[in-house]
N, C-alpha and C positions, 0 to 999 in steps of 0.2 A: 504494500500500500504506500503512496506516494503521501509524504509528509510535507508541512508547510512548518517553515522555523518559526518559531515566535519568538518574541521580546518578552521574559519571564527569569524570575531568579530560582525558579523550581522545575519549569518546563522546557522543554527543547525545539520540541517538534507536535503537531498533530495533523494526524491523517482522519478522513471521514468516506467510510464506503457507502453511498444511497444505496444498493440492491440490498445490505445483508443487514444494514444501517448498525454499522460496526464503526465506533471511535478508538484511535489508536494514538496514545500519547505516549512519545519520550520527552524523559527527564532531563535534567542533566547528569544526576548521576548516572547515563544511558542504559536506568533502566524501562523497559517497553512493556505500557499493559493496552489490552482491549477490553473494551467494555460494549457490549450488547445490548441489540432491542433498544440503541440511543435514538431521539428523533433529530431528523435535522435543524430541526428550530432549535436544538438544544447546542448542536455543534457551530450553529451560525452565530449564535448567542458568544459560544465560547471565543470562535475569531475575532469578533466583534468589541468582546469588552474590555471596559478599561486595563485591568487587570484579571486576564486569563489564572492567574493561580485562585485569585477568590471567586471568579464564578464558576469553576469547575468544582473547585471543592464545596462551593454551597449547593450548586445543583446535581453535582453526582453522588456525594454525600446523603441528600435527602433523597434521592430517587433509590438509594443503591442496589446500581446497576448489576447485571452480574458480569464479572469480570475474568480476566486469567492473564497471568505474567508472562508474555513469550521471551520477555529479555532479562536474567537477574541486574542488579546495580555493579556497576564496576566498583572495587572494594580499592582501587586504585588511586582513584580518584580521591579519597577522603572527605566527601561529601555527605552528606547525615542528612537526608530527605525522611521525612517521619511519615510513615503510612496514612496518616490523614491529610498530609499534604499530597497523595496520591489517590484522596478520594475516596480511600480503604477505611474499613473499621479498624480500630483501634485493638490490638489481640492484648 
């Protein structure tokens, strides 16, 4: 899936598929999730606003989507991205 870079201190990139209506965000600590059954109003929303880190995590957060990791986090990096700023519940 073809990714669009953003200006974000958490985000890297997102991708949006209309047939499967599949959102794909990497991090910066390059790691990559999808999330499913997203609407596109939701992903327009996301390119769209001010700051992509708070309205993802406000609207993926309360919808929560289902999701799945296809990328872990590079541990390389030494970046500290907390599962909620990834939209995720809190384990």
């Amino acid at each position: 899936m073809n990714r669009t870079l953003v200006t974000s201190s958490v985000l890297k990139g997102v991708g949006y598929n209309t047939e499967s209506r599949t959102l794909e965000i990497e991090f910066e600590d390059e790691s990559l999730y999808q999330y499913f059954n997203v609407p596109s109003t939701t992903y327009e929303g996301l390119m769209t606003a001010k700051s992509h880190e708070a309205y993802m995590n406000s609207t993926i957060q309360k919808a929560r989507y289902r999701y799945v990791c296809v990328k872990e986090a590079n541990p390389m990096l030494g970046l500290k991205i907390l599962p909620s700023m990834k939209g995720l519940p809190n384990r």
